[in-house]
C-alpha positions as CSV (number, residue, x, y, z in Angstrom):
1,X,-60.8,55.1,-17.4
2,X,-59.5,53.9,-14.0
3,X,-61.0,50.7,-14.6
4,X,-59.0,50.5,-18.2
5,X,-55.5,51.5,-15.9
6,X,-55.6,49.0,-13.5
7,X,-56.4,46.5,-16.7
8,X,-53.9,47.9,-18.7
9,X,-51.3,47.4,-15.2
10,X,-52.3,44.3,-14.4
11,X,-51.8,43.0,-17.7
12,X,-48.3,45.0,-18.6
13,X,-47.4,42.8,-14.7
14,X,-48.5,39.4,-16.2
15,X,-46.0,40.0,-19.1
16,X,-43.2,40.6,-16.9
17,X,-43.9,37.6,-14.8
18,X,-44.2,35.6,-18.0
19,X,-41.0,36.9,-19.3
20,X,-39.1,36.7,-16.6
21,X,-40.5,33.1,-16.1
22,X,-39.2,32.4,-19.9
23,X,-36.0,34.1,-19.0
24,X,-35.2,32.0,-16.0
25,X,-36.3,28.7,-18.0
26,X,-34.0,29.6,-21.0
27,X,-31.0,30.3,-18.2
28,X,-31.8,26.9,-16.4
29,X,-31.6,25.0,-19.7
30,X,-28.7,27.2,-21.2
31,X,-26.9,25.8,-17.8
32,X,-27.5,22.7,-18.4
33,X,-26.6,22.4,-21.8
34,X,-23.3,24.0,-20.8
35,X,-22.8,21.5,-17.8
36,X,-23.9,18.3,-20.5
37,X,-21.1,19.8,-22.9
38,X,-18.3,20.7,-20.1
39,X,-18.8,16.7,-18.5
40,X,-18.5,15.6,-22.3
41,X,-15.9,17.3,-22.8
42,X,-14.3,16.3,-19.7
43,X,-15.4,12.5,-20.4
44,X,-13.5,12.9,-24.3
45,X,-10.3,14.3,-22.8
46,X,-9.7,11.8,-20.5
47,X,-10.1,8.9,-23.0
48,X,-7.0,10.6,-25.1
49,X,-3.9,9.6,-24.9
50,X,-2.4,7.3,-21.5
51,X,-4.9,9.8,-19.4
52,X,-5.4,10.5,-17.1
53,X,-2.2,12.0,-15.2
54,X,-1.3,10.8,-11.9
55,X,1.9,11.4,-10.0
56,X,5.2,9.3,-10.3
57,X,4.5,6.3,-7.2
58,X,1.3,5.5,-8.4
59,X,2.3,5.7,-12.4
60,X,4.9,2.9,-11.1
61,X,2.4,1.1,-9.0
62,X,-0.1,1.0,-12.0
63,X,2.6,-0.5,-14.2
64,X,4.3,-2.8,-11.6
65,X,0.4,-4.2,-10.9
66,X,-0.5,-4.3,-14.3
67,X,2.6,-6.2,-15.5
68,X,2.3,-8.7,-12.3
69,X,-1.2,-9.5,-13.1
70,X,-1.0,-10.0,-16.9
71,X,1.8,-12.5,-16.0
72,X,0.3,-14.1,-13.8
73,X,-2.7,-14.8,-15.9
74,X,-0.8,-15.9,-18.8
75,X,1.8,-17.8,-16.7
76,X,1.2,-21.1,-18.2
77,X,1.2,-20.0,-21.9
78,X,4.0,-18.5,-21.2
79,X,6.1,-21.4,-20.0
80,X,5.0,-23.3,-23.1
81,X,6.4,-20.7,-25.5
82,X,9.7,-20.7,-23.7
83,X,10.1,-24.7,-23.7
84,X,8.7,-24.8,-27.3
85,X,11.5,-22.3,-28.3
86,X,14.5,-24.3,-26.5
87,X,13.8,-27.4,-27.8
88,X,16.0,-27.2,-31.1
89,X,18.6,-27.1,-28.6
90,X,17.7,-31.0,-28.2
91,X,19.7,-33.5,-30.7
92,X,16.9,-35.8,-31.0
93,X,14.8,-34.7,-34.4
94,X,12.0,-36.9,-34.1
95,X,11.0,-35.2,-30.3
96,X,11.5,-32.0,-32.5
97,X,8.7,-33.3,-35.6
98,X,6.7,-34.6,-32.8
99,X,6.1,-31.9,-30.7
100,X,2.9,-30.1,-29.9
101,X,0.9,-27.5,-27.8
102,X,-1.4,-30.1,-26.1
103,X,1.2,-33.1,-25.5
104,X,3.6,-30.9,-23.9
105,X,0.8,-29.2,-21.5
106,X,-0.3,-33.3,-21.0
107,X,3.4,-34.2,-20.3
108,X,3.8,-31.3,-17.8
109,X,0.8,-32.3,-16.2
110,X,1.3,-36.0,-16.0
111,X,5.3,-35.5,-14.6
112,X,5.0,-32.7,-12.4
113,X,1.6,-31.7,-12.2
114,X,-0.8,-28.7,-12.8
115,X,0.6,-26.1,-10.2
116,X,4.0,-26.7,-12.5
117,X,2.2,-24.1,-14.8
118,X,3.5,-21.5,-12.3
119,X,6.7,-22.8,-11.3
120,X,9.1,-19.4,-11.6
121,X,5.7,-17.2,-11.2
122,X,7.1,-15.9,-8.1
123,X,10.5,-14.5,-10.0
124,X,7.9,-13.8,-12.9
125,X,6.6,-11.5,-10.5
126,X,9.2,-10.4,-9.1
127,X,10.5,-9.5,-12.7
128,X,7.4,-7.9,-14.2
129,X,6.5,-5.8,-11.4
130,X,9.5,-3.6,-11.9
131,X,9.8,-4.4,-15.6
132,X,6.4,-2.5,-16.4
133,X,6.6,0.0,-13.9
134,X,9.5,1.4,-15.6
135,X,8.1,0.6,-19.2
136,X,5.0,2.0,-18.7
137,X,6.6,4.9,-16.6
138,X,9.5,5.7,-18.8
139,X,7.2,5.7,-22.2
140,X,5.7,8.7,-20.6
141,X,8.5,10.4,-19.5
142,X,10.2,9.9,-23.1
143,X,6.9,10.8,-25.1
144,X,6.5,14.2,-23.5
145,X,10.4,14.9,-23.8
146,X,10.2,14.2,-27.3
147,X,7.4,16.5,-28.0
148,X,8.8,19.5,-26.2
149,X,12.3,18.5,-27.6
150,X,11.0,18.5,-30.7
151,X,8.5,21.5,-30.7
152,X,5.7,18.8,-31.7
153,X,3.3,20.0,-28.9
154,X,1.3,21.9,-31.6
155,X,1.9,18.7,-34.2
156,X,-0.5,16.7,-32.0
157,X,-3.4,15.1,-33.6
158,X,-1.5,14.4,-36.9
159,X,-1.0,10.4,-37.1
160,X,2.8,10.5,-38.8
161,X,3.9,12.5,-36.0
162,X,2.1,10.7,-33.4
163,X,3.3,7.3,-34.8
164,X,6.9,8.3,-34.8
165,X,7.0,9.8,-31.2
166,X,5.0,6.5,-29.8
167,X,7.1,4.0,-31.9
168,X,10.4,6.1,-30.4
169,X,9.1,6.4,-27.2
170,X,8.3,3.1,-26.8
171,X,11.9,1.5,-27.9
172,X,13.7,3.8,-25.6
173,X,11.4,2.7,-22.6
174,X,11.3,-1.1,-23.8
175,X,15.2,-0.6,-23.4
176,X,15.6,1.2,-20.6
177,X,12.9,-1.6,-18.4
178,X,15.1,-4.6,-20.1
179,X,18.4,-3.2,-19.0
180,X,16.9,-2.7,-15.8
181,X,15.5,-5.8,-15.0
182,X,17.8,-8.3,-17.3
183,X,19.4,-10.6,-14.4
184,X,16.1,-11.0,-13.2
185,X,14.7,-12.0,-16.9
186,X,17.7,-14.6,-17.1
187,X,16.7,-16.4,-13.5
188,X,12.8,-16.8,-14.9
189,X,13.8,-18.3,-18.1
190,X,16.4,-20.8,-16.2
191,X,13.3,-21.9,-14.0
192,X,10.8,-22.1,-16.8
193,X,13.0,-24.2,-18.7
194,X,13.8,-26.7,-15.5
195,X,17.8,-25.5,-15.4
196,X,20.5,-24.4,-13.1
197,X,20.2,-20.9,-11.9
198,X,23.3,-18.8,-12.4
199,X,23.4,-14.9,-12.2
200,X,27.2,-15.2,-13.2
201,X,26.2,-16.6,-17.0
202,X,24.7,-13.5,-17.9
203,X,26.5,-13.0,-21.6
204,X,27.4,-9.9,-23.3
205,X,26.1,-11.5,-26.1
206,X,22.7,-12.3,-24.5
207,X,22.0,-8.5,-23.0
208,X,22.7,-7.4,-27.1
209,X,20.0,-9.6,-28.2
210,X,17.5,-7.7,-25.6
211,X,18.4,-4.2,-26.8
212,X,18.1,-5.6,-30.2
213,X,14.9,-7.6,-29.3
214,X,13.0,-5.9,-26.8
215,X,13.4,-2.3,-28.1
216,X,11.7,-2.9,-31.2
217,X,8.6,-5.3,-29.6
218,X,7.8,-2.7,-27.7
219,X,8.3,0.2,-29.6
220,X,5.7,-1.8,-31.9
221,X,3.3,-2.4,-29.1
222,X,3.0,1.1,-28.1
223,X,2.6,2.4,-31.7
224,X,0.1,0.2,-32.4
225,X,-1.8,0.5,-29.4
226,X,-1.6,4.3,-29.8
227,X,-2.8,4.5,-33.1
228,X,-6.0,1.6,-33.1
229,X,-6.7,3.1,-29.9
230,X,-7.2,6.7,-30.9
231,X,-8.9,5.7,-34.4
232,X,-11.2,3.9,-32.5
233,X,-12.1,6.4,-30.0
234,X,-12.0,8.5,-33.4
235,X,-15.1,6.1,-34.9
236,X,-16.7,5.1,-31.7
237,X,-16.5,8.0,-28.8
238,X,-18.9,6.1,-26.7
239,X,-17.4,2.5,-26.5
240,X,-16.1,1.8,-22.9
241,X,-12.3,2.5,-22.4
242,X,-11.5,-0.4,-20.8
243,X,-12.8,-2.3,-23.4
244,X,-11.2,-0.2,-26.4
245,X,-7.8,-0.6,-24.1
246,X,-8.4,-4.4,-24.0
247,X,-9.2,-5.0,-27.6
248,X,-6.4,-3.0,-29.4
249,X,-3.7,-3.8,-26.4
250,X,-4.3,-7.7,-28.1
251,X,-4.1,-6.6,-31.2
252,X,-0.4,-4.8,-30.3
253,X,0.7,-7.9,-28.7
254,X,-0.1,-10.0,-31.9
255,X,1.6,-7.5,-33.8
256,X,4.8,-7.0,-32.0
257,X,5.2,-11.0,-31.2
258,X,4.9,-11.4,-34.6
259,X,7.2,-8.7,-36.1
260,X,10.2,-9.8,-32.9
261,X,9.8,-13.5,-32.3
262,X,12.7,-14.8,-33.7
263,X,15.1,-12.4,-32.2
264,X,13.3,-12.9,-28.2
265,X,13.9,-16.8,-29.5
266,X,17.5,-16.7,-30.2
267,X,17.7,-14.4,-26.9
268,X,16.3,-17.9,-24.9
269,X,18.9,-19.9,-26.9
270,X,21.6,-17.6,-25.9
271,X,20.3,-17.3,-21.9
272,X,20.3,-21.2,-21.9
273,X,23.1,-22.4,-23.5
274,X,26.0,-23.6,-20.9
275,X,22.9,-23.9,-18.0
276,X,23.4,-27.2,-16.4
277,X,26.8,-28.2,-17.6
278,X,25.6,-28.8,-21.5
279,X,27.7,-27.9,-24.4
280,X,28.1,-23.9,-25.8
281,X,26.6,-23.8,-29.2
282,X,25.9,-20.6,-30.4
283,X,29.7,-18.9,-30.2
284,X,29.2,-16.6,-32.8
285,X,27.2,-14.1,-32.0
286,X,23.8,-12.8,-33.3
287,X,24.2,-13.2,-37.1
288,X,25.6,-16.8,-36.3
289,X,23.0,-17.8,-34.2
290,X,20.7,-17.1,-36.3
291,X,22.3,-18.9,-39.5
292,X,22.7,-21.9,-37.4
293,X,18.9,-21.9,-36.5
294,X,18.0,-21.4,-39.9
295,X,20.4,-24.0,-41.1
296,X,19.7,-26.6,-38.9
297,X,16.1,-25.8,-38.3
298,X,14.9,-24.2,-41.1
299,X,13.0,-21.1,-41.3
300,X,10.3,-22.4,-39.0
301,X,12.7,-22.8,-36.0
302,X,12.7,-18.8,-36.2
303,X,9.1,-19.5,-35.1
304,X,9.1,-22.3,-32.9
305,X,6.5,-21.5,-30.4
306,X,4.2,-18.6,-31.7
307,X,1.8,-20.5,-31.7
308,X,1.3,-20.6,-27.5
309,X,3.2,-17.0,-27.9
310,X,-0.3,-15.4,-29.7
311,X,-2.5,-17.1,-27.1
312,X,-0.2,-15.7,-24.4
313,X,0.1,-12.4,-25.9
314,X,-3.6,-11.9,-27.5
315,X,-4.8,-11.7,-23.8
316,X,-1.5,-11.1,-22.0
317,X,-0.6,-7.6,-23.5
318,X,-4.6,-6.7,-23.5
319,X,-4.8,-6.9,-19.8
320,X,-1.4,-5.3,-19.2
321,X,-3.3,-2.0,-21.3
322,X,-6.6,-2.6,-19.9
323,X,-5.5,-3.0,-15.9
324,X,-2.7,-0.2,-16.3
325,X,-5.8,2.2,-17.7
326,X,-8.1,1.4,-15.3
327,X,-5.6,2.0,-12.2
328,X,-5.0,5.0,-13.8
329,X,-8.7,6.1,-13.4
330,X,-8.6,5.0,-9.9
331,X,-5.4,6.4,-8.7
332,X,-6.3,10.0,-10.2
333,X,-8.6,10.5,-7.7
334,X,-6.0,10.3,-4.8
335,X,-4.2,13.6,-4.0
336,X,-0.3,13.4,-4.6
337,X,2.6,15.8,-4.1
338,X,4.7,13.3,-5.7
């Protein structure tokens, strides 16, 4: 009988060890399937939207960077799109039927040499920094005043709504930079283009072209890059952001050049014209500007130069996305009170 006890204790102690044993296994792995779904969790939030947030200086610093860098990259692309899209202000057709991507790069080469790819970088630079601090910086500021203006904080998620308020958003801030930073813009394209530099030339005329011009490019850019990137993040969680921002910042680029090129090429016309003692052209505005292009030029002058324009823009506007989210990342991890 005593031996049956001390059986029956010993054995009603081993199942209380085992249990408990079981118990503390199930906790440790309930733990760490809660920590595996919090850091997922954590890892999806932060690839939503222009995440994460980080305090006003370093917003700026990420788009002043950002902008500087993609320009800098791009800078000779960028210098043949500007020449290819003044040179219907030349009188001599047969330059105009002749001209081309590769004999313009050789001809800048041969004459004036392969640093000549940068001349103007500097007031590039000096341009863009500020340019995409407040783009970048102002897009944010408008998107979350339109969605509490609006009551749309409980819309989000819903792609009509989230088009309008980035396409919005994105005009107002493309505005707001351009107005900004518009004397600045003037004194790159003189250098690009191998004129005079006068601050006292800026035209009414010429700052209507950017609102017209620059609103809508990057209104389009932002709505784009908004919508591919969240369908793709949609499709393909896992793909790396910096990748995802790379890829569908090209694909805004190409859509936005393509959509605003012949406005930003009657804004060079209209920046130029009167530079270096040659003869005003384009006196009637806009609409005449553009009736002369087309006249004189045919529909293809609207478009003279995309073609350097989409290999500026296919990386340019990728790496302005790409470095601005990746600073971000890294500037959310220092403490601000700004």
């Amino acid at each position: 009988m005593n031996m049956e006890a001390r059986v029956g204790v010993v054995v009603e102690g081993g199942q209380r060890a085992l249990n408990s044993a079981h118990g503390t296994v199930v906790d440790a792995g309930a733990r760490k399937f809660l920590q595996q779904q919090q850091q997922q969790q954590h890892e999806h939030s932060s690839k939503q939207g222009l995440n994460p947030q980080i305090g006003t200086v370093q917003q700026l610093l990420a788009g002043g960077i950002a902008g500087a860098f993609s320009k800098t990259c791009t800078a000779p692309l960028a210098r043949l799109t500007i020449l290819f899209q003044v040179q219907g202000m030349q009188s001599d057709v047969s330059a105009l039927s002749k001209a081309s991507i590769w004999r313009e790069a050789s001809r800048i080469i041969n004459e004036e040499g392969f640093k000549a790819f940068w001349k103007g970088n500097l007031v590039t630079i000096a341009h863009r920094l500020p340019y995409t601090a407040v783009n970048f910086y102002a897009y944010e500021r408008y998107k979350s005043f339109l969605q509490s203006t609006l009551c749309l904080e409980n819309q989000r998620g819903k792609a009509g709504v989230d088009l309008g308020v980035h396409f919005v958003g994105g005009g107002l801030a493309g505005m707001t930079a351009a107005s900004a930073t518009y004397p600045l813009d003037l004194v790159r394209t003189r250098l690009a283009a191998q004129f005079l530099i006068s601050l006292s030339l800026i035209a009414a005329a010429a700052m209507q072209c950017v609102m017209q011009g620059v609103g809508p490019s990057i209104a389009i850019s932002f709505s784009v890059y908004e919508s591919l990137r969240s369908y793709w993040q949609l499709q393909r969680p896992d793909d790396s952001t910096i990748m995802v921002s790379l890829a569908c910042g090209s694909l805004s680029g190409i859509a936005s050049s393509t959509a605003t090129f012949p406005i930003d090429l009657v804004r060079r016309r209209m920046q130029l014209e009167g530079a270096a003692g040659r003869a005003r052209v384009y006196k009637t505005g806009l609409a005449g500007t553009f009736r002369r292009i087309i006249h004189s030029e045919g529909l293809r002058g609207l478009y003279r130069g995309i073609l350097p324009e989409y290999y500026k823009v296919v990386p340019g506007v990728g790496i302005v996305f790409m470095t601005y989210e990746t600073l971000k990342m890294l500037l959310s991890s220092i403490p601000t009170g700004y």
